[in-house]
PDB file of N, CA, C and O in Angstrom:
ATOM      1  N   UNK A   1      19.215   7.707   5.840  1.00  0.00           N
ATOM      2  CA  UNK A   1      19.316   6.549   4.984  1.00  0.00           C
ATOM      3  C   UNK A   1      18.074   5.677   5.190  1.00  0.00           C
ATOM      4  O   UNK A   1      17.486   5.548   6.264  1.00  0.00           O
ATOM      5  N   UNK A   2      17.729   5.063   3.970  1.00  0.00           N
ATOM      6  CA  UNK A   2      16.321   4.283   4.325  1.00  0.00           C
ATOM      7  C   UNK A   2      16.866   2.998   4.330  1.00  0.00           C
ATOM      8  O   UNK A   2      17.878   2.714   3.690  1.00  0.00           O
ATOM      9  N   UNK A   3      15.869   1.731   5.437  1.00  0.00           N
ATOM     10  CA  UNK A   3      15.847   1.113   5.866  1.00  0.00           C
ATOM     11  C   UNK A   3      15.250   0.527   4.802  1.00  0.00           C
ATOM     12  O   UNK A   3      14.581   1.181   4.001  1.00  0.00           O
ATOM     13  N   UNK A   4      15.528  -1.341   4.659  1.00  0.00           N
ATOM     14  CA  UNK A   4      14.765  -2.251   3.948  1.00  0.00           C
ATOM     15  C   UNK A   4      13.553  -2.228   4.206  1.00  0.00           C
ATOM     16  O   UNK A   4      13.365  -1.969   5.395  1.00  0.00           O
ATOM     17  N   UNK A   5      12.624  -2.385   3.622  1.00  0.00           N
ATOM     18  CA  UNK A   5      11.097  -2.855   3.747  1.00  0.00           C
ATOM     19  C   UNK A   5      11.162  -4.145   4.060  1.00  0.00           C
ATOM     20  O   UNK A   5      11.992  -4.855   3.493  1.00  0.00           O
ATOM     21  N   UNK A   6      10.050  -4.810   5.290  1.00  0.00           N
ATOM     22  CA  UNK A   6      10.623  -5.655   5.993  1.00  0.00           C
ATOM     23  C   UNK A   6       9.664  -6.557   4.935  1.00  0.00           C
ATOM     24  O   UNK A   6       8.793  -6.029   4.243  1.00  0.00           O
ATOM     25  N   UNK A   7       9.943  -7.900   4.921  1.00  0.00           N
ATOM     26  CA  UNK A   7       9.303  -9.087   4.487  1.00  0.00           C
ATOM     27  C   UNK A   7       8.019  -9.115   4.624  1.00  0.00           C
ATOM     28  O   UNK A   7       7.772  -9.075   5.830  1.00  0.00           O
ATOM     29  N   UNK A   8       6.930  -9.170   3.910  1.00  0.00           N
ATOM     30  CA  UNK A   8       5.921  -9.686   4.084  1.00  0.00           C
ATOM     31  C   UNK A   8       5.046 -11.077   4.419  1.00  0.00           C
ATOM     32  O   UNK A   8       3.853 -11.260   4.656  1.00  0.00           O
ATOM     33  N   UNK A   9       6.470 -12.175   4.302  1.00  0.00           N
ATOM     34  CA  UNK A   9       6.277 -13.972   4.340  1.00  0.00           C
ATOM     35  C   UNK A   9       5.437 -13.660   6.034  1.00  0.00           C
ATOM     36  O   UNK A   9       4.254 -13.713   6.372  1.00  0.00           O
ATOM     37  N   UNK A  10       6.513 -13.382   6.678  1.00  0.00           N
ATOM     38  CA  UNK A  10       5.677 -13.909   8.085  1.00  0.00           C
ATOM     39  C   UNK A  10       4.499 -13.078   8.823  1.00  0.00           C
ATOM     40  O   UNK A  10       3.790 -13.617   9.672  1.00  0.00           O
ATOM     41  N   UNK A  11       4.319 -11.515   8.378  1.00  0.00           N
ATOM     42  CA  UNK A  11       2.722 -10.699   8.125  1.00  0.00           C
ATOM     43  C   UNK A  11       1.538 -11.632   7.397  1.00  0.00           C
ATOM     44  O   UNK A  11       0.328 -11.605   7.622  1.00  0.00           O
ATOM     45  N   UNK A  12       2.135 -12.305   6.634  1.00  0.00           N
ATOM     46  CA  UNK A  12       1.262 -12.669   5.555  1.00  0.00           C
ATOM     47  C   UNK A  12       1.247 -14.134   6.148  1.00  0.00           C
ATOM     48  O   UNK A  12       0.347 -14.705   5.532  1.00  0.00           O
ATOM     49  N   UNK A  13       1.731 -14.889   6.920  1.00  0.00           N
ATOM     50  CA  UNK A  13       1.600 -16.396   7.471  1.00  0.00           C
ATOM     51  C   UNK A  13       0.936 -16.200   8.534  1.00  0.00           C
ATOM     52  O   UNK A  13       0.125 -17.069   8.852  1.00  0.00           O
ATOM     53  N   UNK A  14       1.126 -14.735   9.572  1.00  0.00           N
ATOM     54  CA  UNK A  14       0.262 -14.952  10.459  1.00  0.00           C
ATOM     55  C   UNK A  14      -1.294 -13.845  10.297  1.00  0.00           C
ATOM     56  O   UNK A  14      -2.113 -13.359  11.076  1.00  0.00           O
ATOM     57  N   UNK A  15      -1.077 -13.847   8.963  1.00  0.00           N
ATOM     58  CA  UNK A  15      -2.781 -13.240   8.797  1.00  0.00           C
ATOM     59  C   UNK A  15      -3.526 -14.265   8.233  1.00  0.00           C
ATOM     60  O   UNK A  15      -4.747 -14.146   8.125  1.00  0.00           O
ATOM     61  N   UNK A  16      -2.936 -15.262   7.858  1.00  0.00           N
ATOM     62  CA  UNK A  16      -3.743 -16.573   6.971  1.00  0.00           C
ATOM     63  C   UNK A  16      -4.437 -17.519   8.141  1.00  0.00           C
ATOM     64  O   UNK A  16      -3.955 -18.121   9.100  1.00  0.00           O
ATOM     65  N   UNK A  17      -5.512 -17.408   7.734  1.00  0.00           N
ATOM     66  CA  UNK A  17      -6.405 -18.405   8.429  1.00  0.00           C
ATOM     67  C   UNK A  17      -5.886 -19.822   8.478  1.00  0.00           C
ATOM     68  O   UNK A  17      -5.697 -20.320   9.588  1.00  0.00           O
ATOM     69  N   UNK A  18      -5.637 -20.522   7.389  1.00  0.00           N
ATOM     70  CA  UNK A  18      -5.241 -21.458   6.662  1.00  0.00           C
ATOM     71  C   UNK A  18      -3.770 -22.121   7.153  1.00  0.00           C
ATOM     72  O   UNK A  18      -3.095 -21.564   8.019  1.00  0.00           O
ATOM     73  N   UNK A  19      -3.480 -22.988   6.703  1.00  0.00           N
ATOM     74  CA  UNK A  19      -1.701 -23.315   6.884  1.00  0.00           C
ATOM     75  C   UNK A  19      -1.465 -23.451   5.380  1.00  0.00           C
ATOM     76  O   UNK A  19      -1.074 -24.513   4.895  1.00  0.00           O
ATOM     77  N   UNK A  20      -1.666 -22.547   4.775  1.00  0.00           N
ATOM     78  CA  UNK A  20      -1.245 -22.428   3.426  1.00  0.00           C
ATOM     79  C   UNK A  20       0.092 -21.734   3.024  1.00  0.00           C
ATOM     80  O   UNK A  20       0.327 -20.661   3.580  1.00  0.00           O
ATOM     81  N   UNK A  21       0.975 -22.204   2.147  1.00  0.00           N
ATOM     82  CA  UNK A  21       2.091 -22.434   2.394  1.00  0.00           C
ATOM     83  C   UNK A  21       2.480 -21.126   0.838  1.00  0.00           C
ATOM     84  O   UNK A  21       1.881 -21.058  -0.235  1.00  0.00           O
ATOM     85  N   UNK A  22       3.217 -20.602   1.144  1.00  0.00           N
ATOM     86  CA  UNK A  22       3.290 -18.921  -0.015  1.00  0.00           C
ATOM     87  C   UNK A  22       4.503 -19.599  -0.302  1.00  0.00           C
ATOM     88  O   UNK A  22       5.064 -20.263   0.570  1.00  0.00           O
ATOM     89  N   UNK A  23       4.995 -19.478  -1.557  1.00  0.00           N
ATOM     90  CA  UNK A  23       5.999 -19.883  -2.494  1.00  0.00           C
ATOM     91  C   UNK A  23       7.220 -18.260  -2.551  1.00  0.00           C
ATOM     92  O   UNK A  23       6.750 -17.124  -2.505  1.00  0.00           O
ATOM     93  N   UNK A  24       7.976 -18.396  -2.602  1.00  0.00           N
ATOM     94  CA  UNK A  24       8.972 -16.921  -2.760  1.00  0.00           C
ATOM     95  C   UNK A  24       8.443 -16.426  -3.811  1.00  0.00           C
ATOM     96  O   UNK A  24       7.761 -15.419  -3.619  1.00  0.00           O
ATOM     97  N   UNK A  25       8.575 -16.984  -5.373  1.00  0.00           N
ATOM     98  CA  UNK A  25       7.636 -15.958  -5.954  1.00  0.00           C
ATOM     99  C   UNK A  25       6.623 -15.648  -5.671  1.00  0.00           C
ATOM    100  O   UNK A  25       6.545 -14.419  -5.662  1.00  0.00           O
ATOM    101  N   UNK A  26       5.517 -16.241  -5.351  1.00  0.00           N
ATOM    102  CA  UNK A  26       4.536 -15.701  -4.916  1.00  0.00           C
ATOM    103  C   UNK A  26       4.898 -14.367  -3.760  1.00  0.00           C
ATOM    104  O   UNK A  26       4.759 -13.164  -3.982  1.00  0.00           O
ATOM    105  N   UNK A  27       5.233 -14.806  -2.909  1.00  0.00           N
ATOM    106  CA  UNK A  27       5.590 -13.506  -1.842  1.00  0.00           C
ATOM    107  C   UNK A  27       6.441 -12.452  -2.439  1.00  0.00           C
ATOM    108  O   UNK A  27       6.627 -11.509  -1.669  1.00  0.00           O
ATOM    109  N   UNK A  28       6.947 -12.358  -3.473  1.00  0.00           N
ATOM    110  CA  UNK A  28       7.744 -11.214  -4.313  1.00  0.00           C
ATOM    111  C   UNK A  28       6.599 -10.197  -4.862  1.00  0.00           C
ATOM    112  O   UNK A  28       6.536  -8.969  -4.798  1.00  0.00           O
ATOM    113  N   UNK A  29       5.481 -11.415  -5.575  1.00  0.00           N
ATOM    114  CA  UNK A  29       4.297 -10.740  -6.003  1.00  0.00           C
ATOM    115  C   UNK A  29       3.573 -10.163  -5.577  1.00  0.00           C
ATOM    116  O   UNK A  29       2.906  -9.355  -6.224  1.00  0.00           O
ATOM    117  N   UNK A  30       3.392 -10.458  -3.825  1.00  0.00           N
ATOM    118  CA  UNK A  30       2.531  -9.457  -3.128  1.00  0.00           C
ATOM    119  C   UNK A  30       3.306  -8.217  -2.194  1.00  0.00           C
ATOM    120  O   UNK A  30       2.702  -7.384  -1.517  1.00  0.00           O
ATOM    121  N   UNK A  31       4.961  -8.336  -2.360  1.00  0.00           N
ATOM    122  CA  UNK A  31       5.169  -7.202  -2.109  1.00  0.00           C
ATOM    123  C   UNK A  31       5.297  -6.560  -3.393  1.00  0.00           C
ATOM    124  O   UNK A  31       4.844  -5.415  -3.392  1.00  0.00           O
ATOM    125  N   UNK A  32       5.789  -6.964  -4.514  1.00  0.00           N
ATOM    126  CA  UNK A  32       5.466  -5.860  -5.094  1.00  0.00           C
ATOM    127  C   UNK A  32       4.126  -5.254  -5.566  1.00  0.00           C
ATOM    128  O   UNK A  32       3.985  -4.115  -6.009  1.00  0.00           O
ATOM    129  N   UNK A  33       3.231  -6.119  -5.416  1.00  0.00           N
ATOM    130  CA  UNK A  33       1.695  -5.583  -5.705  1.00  0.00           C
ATOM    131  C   UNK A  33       1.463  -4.141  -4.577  1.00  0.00           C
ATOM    132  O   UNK A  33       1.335  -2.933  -4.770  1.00  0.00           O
ATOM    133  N   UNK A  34       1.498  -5.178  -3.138  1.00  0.00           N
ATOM    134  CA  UNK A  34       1.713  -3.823  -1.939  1.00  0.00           C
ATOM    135  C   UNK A  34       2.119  -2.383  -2.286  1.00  0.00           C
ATOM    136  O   UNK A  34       1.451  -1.351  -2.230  1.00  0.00           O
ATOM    137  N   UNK A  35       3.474  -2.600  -2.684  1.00  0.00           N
ATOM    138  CA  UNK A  35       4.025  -1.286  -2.848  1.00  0.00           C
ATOM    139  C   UNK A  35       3.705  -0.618  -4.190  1.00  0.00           C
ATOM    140  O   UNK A  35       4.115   0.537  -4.301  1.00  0.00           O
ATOM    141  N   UNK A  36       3.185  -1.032  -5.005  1.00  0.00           N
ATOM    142  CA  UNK A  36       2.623  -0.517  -5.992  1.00  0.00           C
ATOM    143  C   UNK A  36       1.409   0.785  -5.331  1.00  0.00           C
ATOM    144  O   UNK A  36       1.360   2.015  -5.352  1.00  0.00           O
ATOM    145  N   UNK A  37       0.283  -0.680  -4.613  1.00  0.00           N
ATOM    146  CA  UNK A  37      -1.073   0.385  -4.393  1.00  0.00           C
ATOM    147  C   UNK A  37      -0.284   1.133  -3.243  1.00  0.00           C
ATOM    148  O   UNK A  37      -0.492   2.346  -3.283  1.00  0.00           O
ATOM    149  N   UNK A  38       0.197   0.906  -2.668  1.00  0.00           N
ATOM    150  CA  UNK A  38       0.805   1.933  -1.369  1.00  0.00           C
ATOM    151  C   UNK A  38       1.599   3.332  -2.168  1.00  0.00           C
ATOM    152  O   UNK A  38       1.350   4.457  -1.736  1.00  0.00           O
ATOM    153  N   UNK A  39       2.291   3.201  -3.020  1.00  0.00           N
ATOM    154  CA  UNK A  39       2.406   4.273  -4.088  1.00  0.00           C
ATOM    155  C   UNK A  39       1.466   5.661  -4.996  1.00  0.00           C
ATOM    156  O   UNK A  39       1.490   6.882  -5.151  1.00  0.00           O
ATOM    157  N   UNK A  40       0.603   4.284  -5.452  1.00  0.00           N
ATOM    158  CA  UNK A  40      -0.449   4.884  -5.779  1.00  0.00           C
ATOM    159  C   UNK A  40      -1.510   5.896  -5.153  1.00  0.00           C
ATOM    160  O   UNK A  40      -2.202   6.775  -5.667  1.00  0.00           O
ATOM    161  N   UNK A  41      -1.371   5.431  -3.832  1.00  0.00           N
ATOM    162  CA  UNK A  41      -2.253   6.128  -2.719  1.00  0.00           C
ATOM    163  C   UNK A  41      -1.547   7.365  -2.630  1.00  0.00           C
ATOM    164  O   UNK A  41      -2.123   8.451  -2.572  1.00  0.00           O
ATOM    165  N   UNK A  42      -0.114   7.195  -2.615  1.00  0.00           N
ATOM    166  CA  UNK A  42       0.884   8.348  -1.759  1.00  0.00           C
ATOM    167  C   UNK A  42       0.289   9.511  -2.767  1.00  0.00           C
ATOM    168  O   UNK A  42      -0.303  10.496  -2.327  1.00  0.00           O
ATOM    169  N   UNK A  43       0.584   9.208  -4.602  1.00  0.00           N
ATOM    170  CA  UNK A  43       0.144   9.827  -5.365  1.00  0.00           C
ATOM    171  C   UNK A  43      -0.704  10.736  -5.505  1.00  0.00           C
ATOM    172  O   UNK A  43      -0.486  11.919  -5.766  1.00  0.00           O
ATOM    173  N   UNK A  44      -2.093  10.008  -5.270  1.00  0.00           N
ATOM    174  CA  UNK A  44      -3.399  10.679  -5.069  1.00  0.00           C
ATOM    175  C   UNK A  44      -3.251  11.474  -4.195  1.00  0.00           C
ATOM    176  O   UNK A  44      -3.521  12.661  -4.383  1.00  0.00           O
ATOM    177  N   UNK A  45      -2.619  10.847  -2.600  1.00  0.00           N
ATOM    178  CA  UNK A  45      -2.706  12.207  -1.322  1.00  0.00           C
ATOM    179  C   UNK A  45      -2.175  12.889  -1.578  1.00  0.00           C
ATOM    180  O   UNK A  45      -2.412  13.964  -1.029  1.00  0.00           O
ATOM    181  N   UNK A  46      -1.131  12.850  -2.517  1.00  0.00           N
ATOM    182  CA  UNK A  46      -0.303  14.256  -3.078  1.00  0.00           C
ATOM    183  C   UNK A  46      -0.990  15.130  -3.297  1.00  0.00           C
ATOM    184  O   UNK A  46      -1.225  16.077  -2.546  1.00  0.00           O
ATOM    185  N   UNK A  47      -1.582  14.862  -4.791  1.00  0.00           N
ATOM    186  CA  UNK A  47      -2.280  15.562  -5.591  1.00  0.00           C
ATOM    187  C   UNK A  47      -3.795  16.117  -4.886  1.00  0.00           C
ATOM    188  O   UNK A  47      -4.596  16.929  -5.347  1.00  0.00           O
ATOM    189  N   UNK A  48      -3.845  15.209  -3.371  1.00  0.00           N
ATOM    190  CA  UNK A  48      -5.111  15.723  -2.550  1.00  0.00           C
ATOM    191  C   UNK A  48      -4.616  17.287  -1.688  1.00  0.00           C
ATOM    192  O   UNK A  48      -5.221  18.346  -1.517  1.00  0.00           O
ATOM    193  N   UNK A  49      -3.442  16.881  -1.340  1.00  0.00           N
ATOM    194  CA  UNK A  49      -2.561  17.694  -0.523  1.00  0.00           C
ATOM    195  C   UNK A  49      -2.191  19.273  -1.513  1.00  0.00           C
ATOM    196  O   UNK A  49      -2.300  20.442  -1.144  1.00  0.00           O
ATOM    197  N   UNK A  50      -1.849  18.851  -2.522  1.00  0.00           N
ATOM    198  CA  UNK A  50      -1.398  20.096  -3.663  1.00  0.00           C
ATOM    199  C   UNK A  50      -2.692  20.906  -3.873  1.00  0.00           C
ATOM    200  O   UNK A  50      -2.517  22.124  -3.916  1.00  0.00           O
ATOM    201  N   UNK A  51      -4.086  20.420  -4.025  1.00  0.00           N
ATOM    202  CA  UNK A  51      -5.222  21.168  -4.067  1.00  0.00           C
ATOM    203  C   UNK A  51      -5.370  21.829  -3.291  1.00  0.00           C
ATOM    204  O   UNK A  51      -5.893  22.935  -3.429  1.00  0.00           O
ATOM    205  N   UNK A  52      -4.986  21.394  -2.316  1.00  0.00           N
ATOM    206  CA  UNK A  52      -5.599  22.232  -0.910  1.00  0.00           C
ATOM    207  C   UNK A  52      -4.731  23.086  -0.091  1.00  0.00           C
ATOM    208  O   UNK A  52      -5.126  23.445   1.019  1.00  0.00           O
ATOM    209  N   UNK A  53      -3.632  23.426  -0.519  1.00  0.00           N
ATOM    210  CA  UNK A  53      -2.042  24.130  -0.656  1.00  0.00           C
ATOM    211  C   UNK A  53      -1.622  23.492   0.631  1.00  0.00           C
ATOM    212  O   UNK A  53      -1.342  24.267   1.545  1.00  0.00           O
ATOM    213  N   UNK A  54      -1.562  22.640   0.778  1.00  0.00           N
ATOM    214  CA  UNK A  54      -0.820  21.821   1.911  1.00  0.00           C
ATOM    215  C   UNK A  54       0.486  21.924   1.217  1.00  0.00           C
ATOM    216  O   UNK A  54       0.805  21.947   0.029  1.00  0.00           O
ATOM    217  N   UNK A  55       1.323  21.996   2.650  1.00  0.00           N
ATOM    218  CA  UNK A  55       2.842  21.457   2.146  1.00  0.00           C
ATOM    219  C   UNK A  55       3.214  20.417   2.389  1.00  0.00           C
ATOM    220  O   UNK A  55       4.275  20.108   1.846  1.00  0.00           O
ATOM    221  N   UNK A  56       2.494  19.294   3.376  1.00  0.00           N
ATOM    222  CA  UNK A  56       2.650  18.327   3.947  1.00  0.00           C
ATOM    223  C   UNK A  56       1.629  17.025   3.530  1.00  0.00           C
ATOM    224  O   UNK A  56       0.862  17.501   2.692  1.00  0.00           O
ATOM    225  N   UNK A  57       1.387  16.024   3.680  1.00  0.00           N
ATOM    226  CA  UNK A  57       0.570  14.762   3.223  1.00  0.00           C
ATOM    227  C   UNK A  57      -0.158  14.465   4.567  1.00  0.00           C
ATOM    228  O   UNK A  57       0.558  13.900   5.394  1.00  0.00           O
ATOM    229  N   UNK A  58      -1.451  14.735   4.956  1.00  0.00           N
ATOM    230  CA  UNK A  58      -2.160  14.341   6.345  1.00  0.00           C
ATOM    231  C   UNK A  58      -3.310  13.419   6.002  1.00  0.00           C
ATOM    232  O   UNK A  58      -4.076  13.351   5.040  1.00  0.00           O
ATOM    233  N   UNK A  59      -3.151  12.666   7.232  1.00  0.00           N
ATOM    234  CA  UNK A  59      -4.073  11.153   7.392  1.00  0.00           C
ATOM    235  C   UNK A  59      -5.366  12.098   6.613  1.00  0.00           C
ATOM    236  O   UNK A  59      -5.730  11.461   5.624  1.00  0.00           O
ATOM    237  N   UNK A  60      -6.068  13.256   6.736  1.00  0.00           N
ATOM    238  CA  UNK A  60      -7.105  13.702   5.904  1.00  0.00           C
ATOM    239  C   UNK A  60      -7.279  13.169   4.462  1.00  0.00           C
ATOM    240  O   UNK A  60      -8.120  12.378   4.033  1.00  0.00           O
ATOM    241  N   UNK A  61      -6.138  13.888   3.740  1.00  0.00           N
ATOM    242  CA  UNK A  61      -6.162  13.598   2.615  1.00  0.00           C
ATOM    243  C   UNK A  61      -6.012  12.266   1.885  1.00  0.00           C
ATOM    244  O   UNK A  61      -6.428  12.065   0.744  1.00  0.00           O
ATOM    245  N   UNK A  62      -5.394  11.400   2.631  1.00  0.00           N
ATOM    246  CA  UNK A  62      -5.438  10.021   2.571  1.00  0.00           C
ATOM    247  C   UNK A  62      -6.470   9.275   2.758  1.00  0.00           C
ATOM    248  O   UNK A  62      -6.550   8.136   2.296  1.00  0.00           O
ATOM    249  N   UNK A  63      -7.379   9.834   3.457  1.00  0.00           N
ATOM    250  CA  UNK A  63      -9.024   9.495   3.872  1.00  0.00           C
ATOM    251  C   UNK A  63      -9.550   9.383   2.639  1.00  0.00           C
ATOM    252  O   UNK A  63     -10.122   8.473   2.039  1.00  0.00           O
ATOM    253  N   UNK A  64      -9.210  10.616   2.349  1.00  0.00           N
ATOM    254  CA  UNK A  64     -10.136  11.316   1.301  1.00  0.00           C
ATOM    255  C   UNK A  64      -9.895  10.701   0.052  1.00  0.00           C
ATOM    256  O   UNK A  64     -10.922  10.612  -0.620  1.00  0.00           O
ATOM    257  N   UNK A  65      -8.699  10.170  -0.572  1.00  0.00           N
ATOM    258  CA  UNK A  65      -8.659   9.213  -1.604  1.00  0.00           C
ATOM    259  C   UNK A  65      -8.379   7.869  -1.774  1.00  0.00           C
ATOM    260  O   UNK A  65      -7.941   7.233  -2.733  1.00  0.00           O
ATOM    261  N   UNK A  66      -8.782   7.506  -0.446  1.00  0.00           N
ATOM    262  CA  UNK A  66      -8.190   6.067  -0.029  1.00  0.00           C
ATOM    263  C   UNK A  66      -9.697   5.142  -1.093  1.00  0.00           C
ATOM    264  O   UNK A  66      -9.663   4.165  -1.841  1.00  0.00           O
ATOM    265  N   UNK A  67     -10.585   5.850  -0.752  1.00  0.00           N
ATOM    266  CA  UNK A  67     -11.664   4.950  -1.431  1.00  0.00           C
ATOM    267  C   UNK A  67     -11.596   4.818  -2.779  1.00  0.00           C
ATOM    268  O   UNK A  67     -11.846   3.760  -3.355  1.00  0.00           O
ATOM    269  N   UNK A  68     -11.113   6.321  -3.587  1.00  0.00           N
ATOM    270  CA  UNK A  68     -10.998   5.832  -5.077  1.00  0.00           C
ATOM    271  C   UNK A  68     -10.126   5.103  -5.294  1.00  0.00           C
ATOM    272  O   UNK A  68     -10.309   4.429  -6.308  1.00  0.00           O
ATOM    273  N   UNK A  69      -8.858   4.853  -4.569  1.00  0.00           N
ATOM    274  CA  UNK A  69      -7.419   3.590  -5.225  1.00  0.00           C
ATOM    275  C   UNK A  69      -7.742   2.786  -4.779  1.00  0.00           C
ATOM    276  O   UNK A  69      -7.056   1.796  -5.030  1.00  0.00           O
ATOM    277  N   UNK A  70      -8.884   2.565  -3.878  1.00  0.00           N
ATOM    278  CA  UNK A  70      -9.049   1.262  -3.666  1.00  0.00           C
ATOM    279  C   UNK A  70     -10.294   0.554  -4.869  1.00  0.00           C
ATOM    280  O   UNK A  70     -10.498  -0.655  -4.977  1.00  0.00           O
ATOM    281  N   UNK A  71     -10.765   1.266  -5.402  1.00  0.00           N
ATOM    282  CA  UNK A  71     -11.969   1.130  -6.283  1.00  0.00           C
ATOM    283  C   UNK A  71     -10.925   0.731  -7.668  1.00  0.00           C
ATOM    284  O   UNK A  71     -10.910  -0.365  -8.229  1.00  0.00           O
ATOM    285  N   UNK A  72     -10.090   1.919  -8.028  1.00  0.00           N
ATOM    286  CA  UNK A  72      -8.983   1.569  -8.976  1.00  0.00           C
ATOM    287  C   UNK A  72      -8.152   0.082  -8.631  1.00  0.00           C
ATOM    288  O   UNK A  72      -7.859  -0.507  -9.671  1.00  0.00           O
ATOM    289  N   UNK A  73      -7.728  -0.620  -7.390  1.00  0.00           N
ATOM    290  CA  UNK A  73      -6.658  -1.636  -7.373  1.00  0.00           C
ATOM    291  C   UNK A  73      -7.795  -2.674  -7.824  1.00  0.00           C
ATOM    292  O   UNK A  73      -7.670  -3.290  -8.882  1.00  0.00           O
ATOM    293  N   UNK A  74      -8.930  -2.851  -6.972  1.00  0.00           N
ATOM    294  CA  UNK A  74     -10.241  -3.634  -7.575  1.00  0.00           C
ATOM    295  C   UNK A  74     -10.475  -4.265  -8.728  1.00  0.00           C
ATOM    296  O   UNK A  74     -10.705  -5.459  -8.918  1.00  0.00           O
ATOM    297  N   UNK A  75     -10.383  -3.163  -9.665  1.00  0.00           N
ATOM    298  CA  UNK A  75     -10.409  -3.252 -11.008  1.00  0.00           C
ATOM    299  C   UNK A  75     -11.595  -3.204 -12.017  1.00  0.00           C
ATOM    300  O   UNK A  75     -11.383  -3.307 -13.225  1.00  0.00           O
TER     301      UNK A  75
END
């Protein structure tokens, strides 16, 4: 059974330089932004993994397309 995805409010309060104060929507918006590109990535390593007849998803292939979804979330 899967577990909740934990909150991002207090990751995200103690990565802020700032004492800047995140609103709930706002923090809805950056988990769901998160799990979007975190998706997206899984995607690509798939499709990195399926080329290369892997049956499994390895930190390699995630290497290997981490730079284009990050070029894609960019915009």
């Amino acid at each position: 059974m899967l577990n909740k995805a934990p909150k991002l409010k207090h990751t995200v309060k103690a990565k802020m330089k700032s004492n800047m104060n995140v609103r709930p929507a706002s923090e809805a918006m950056i988990e769901l932004i998160t799990l979007l590109f975190v998706n997206s990535l899984a995607e690509e390593a798939k499709a990195k993994a399926f080329e290369e007849k892997s049956a499994t998803i390895k930190a390699q292939h995630l290497k290997a397309v981490a730079k284009k979804v990050l070029k894609k979330a960019k915009g």
